[in-house]
Residue frames as a rotation matrix with the C-alpha (Angstrom) as fourth column:
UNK 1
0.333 0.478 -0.813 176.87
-0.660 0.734 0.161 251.08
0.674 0.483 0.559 16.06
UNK 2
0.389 -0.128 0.912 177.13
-0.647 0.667 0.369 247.84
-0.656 -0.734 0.177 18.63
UNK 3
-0.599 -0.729 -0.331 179.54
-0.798 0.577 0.176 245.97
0.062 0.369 -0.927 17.99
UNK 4
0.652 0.755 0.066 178.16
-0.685 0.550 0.477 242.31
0.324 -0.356 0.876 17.80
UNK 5
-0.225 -0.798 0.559 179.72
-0.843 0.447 0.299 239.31
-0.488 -0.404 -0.774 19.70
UNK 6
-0.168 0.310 -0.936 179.95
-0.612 0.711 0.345 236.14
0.773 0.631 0.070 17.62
UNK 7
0.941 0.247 -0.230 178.76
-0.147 0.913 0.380 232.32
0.304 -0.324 0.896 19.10
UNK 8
0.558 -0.412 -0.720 182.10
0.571 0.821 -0.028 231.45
0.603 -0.396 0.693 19.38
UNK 9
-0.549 -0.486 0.680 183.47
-0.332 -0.620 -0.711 234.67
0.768 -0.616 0.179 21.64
UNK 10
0.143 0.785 0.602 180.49
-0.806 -0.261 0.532 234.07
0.574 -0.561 0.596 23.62
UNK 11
0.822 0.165 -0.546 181.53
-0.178 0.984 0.029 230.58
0.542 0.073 0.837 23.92
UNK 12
0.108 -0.973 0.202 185.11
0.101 -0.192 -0.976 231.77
0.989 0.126 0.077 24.98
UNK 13
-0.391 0.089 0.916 183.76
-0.574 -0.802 -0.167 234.09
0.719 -0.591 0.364 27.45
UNK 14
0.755 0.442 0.484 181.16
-0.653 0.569 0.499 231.41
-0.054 -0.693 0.719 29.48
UNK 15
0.742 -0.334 -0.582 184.10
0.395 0.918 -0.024 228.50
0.542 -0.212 0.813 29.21
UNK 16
-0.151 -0.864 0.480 186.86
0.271 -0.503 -0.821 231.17
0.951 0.006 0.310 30.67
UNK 17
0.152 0.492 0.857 184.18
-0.962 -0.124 0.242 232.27
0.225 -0.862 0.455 33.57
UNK 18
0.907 0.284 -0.312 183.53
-0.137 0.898 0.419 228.13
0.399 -0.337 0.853 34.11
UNK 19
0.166 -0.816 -0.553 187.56
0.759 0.464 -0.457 227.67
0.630 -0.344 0.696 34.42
UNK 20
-0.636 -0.224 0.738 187.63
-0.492 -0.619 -0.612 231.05
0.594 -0.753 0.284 37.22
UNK 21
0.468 0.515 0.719 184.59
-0.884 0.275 0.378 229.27
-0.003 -0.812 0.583 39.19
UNK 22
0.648 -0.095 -0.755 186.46
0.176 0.984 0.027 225.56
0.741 -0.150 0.655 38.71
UNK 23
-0.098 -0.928 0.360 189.41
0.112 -0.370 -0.922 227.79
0.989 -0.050 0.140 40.17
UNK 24
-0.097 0.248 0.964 187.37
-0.790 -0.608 0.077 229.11
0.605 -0.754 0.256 43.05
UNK 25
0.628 0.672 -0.393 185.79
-0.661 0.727 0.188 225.53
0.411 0.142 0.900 43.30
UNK 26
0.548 -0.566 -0.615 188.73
0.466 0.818 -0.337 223.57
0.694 -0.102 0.713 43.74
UNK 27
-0.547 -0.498 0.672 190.32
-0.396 -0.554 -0.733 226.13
0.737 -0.667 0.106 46.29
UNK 28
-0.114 0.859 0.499 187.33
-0.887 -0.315 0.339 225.28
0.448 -0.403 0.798 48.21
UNK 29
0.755 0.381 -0.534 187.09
-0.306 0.925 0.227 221.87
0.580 -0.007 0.814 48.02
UNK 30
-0.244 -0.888 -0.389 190.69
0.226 0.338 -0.913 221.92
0.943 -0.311 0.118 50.01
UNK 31
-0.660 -0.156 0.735 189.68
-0.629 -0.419 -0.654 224.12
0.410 -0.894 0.178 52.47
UNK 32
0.581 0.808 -0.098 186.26
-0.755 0.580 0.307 221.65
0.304 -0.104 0.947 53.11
UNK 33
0.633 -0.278 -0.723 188.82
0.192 0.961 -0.202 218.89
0.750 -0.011 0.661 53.40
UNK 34
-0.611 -0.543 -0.576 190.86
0.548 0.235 -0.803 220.12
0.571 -0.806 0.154 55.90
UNK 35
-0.202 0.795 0.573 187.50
-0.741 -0.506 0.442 221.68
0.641 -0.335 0.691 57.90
UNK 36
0.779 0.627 0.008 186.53
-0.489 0.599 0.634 218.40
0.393 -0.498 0.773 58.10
UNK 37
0.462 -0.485 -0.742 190.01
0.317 0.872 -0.373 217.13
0.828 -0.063 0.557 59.52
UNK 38
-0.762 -0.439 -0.477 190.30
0.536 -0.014 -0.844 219.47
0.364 -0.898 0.246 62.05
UNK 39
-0.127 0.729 -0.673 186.86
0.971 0.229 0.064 219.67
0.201 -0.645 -0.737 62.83
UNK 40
-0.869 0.283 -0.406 186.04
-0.235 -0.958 -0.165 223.40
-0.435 -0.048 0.899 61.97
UNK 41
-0.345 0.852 0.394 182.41
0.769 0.498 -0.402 222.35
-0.539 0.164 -0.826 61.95
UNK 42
0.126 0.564 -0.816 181.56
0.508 -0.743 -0.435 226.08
-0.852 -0.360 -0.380 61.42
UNK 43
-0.065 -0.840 -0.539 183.97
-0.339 -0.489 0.803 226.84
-0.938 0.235 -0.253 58.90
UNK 44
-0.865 -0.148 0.479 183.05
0.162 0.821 0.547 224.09
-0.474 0.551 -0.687 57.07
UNK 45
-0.172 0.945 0.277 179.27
0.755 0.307 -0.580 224.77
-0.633 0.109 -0.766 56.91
UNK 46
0.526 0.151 -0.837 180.13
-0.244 -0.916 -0.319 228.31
-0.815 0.372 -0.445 55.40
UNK 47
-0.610 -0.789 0.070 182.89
-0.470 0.432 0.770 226.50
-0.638 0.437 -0.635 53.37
UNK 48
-0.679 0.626 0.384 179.71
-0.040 0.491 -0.870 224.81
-0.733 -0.606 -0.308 52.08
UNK 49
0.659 0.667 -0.346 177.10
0.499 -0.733 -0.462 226.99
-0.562 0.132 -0.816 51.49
UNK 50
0.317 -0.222 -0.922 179.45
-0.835 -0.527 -0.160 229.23
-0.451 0.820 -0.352 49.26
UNK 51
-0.655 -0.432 0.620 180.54
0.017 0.812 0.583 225.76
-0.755 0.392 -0.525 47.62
UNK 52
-0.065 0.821 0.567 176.75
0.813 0.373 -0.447 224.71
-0.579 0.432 -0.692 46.90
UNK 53
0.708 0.641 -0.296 176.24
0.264 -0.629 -0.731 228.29
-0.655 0.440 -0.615 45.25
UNK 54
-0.139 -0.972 -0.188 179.44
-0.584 -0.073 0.809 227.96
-0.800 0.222 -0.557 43.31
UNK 55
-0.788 -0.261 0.557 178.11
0.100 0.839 0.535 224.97
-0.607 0.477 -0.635 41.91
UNK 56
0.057 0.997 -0.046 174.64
0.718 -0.073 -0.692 226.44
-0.693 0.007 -0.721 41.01
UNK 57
0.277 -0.180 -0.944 176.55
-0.277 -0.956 0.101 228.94
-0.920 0.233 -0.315 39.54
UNK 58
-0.575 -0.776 -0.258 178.87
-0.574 0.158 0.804 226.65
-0.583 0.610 -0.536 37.34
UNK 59
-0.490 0.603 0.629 175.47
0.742 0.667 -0.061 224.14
-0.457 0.437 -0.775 36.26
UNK 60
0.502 0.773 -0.389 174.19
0.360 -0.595 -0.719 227.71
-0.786 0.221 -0.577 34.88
UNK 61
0.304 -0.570 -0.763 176.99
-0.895 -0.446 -0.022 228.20
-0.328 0.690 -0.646 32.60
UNK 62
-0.788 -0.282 0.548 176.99
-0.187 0.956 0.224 224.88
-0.587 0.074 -0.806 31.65
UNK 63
0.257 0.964 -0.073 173.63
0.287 -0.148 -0.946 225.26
-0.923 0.222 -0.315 30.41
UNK 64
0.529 -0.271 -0.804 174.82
-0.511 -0.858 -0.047 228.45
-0.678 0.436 -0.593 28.92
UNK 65
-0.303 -0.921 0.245 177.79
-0.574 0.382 0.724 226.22
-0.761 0.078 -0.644 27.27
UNK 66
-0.511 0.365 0.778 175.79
0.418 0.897 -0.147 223.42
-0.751 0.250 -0.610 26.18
UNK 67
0.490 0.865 -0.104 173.02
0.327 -0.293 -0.899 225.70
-0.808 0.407 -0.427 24.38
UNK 68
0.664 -0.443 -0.603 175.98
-0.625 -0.771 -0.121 227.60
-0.411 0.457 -0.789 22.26
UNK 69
-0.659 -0.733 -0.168 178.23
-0.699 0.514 0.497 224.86
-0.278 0.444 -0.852 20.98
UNK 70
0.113 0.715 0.690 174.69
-0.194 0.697 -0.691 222.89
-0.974 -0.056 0.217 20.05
UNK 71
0.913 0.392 0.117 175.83
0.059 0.156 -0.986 221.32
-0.404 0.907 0.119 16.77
UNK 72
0.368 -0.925 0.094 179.58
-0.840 -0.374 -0.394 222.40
0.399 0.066 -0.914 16.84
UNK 73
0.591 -0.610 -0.528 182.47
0.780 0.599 0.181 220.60
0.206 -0.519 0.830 17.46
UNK 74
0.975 -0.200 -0.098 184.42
-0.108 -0.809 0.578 222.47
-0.195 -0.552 -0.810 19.91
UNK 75
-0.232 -0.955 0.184 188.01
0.511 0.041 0.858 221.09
-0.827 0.293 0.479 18.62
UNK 76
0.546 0.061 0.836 186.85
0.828 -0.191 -0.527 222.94
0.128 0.980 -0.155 15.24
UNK 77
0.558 -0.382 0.737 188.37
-0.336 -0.916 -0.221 226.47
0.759 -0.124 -0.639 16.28
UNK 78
-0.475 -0.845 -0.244 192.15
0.336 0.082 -0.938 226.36
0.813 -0.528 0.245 17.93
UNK 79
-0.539 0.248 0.805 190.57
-0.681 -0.690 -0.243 228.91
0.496 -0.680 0.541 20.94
UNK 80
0.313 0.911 0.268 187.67
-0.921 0.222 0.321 226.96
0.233 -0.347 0.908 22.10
UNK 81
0.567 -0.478 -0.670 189.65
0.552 0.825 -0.121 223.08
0.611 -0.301 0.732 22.48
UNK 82
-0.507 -0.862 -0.032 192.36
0.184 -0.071 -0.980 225.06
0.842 -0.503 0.194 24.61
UNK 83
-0.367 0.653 0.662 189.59
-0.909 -0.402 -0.108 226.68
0.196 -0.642 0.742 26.71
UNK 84
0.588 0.800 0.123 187.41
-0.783 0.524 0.334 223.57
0.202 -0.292 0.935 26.88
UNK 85
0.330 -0.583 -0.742 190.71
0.397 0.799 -0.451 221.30
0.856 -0.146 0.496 27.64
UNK 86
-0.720 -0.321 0.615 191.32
-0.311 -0.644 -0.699 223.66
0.621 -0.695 0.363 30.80
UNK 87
0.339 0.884 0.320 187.76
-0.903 0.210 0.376 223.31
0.265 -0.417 0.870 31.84
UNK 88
0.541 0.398 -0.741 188.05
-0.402 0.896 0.188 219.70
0.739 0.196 0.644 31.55
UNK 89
-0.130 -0.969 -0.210 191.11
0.218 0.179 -0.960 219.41
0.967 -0.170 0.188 33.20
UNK 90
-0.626 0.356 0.694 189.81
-0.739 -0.555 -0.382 221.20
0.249 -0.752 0.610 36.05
UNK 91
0.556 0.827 -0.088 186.85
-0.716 0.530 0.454 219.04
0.422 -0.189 0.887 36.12
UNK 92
0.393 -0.181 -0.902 188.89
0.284 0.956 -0.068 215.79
0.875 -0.229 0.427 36.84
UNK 93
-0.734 -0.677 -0.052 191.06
0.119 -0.052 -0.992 217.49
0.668 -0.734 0.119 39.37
UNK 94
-0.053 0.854 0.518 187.31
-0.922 -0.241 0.302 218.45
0.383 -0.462 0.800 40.93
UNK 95
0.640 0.697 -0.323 186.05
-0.690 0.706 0.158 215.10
0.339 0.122 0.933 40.83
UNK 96
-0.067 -0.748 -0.660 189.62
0.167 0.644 -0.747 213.79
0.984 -0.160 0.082 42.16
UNK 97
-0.634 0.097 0.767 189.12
-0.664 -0.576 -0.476 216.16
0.396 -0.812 0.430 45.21
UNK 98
0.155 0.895 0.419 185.67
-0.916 -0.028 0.399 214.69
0.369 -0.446 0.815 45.86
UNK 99
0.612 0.169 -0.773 186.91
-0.267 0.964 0.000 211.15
0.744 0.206 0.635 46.16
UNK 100
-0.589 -0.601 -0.540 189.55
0.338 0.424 -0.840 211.81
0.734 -0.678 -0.047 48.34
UNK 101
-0.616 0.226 0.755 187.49
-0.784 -0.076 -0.616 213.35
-0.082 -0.971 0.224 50.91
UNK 102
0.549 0.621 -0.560 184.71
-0.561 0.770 0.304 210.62
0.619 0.147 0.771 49.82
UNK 103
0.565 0.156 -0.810 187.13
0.005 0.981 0.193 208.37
0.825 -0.114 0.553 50.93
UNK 104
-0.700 -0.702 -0.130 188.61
0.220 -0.038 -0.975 209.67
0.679 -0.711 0.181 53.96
UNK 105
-0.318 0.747 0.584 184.98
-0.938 -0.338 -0.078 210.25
0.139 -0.573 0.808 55.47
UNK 106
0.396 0.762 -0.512 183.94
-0.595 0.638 0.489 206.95
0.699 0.111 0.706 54.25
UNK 107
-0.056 -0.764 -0.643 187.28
0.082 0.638 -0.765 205.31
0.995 -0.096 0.027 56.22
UNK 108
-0.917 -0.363 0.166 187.38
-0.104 -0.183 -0.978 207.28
0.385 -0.914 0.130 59.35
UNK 109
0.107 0.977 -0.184 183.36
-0.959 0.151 0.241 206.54
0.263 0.151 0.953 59.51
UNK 110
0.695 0.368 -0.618 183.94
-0.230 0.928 0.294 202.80
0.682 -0.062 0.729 59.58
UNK 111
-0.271 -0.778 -0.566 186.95
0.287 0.496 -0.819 202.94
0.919 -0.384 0.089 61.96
UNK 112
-0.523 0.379 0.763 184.59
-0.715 -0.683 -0.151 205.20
0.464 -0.624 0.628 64.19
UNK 113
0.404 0.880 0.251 182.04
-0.834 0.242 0.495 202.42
0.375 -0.410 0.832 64.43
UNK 114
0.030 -0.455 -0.890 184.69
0.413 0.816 -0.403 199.41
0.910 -0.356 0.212 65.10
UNK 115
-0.689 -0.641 -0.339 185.05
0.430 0.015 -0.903 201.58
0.583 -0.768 0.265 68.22
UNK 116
-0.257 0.827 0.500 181.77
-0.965 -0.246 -0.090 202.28
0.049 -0.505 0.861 69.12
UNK 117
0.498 0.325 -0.804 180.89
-0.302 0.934 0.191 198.41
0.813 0.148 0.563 67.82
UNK 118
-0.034 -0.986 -0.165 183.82
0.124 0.160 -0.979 198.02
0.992 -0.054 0.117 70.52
UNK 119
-0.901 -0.064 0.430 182.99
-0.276 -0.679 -0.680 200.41
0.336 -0.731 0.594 73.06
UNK 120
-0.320 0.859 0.400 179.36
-0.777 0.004 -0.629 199.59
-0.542 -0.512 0.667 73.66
UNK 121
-0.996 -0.057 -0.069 179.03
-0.077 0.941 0.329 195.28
0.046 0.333 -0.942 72.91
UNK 122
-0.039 0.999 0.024 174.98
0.110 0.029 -0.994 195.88
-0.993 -0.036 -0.111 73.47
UNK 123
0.323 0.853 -0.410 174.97
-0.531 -0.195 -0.824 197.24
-0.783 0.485 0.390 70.05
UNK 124
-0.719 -0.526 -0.455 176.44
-0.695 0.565 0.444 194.68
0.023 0.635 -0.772 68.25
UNK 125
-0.344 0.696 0.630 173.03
0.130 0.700 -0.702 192.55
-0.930 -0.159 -0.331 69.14
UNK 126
-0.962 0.157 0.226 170.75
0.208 -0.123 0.970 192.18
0.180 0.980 0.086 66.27
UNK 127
-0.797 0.547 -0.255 167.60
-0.208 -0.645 -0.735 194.56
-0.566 -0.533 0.629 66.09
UNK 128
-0.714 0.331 0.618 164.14
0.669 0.584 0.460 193.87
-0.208 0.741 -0.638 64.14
UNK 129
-0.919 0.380 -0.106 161.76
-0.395 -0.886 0.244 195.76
-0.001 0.266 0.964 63.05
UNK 130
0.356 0.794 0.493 157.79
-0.584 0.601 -0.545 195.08
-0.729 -0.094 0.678 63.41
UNK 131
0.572 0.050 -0.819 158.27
-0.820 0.030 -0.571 193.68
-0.004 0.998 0.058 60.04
UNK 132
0.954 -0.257 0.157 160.80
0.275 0.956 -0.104 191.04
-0.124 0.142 0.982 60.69
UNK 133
0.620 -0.674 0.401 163.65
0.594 0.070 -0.801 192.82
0.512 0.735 0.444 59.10
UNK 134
0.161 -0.850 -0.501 167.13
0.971 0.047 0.233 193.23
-0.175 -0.524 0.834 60.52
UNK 135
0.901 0.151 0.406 167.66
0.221 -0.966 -0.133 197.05
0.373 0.210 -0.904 61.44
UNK 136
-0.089 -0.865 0.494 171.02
0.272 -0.498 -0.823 198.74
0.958 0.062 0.280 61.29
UNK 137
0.733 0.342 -0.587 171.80
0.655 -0.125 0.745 199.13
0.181 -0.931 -0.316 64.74
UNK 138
0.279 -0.399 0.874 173.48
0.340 -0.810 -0.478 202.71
0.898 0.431 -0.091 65.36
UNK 139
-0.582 -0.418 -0.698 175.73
0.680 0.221 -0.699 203.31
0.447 -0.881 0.155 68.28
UNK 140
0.471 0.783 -0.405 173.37
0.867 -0.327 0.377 205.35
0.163 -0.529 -0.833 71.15
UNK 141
0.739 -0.289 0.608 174.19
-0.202 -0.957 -0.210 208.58
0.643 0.033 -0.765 72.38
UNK 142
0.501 -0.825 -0.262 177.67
0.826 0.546 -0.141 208.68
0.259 -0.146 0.955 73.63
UNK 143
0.858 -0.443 0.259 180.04
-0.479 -0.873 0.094 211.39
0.184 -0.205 -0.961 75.82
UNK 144
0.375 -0.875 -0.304 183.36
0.921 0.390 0.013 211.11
0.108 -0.285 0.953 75.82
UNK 145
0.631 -0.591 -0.503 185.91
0.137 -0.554 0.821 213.41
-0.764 -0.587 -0.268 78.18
UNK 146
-0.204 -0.975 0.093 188.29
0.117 0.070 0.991 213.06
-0.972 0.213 0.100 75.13
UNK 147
0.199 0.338 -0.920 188.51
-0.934 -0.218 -0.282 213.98
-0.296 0.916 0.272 71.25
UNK 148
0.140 -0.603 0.785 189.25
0.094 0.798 0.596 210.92
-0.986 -0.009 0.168 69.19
């Protein structure tokens, strides 16, 4: 006879998998961050690409999650609130990741263009568009002999 698996093993089993991909997930998200500080373009793009299919992976069990605790409160059983307070937990530390690189791209991005804005006073002019309207002028193509 098959054994059967109740709703809330099942429930165990897809939040336990979610906190091994947040695991994988957040390993990842370090290595991406320090790809993109020492400029392992390559590394990064594979860094990436197994991210993006991580995440595809973790919005399917989420699904999976969502469909099986429909109606439930998940603090109702001791098992399931420890599991789904892991998860969570995970989540923020995710979502803490993303911000710092957010904001170390967004910083070294604007200190880039003070020194292009710097380096080449032409594009500091203001540009129009048929239309009339002021266009974002974007330093030109640039070689430099040096990293910066």
């Amino acid at each position: 006879m098959e054994a059967t698996i109740s709703v809330e093993e099942k429930l165990i089993g897809v939040l336990e998998e979610e906190s091994q991909l947040l695991d994988d997930i957040l390993s990842l998200q370090g290595a991406v961050r320090l790809c993109v500080k020492k400029r392992k373009w390559n590394e990064l793009e594979k860094n990436l690409s197994e991210l993006q299919a991580k995440g595809d992976r973790f919005s399917e069990l989420d699904l999976m999650r969502e469909e099986l605790s429909a109606g439930k409160n998940l603090y109702d059983d001791s098992n399931i609130a420890v599991c789904s307070n892991v998860v969570r937990s995970k989540l923020v530390k995710s979502k803490i990741e993303n911000q710092v690189l957010n904001e170390y791209v967004s910083t070294t991005r604007k200190f880039l263009q003070r020194v292009f804005d710097d380096a080449l006073p032409e594009s500091r002019n203001k540009i129009y568009d048929r239309y009339g309207r002021i266009v974002k002028n974007e330093a030109s193509s640039l070689i430099l002999n040096q990293v910066i």
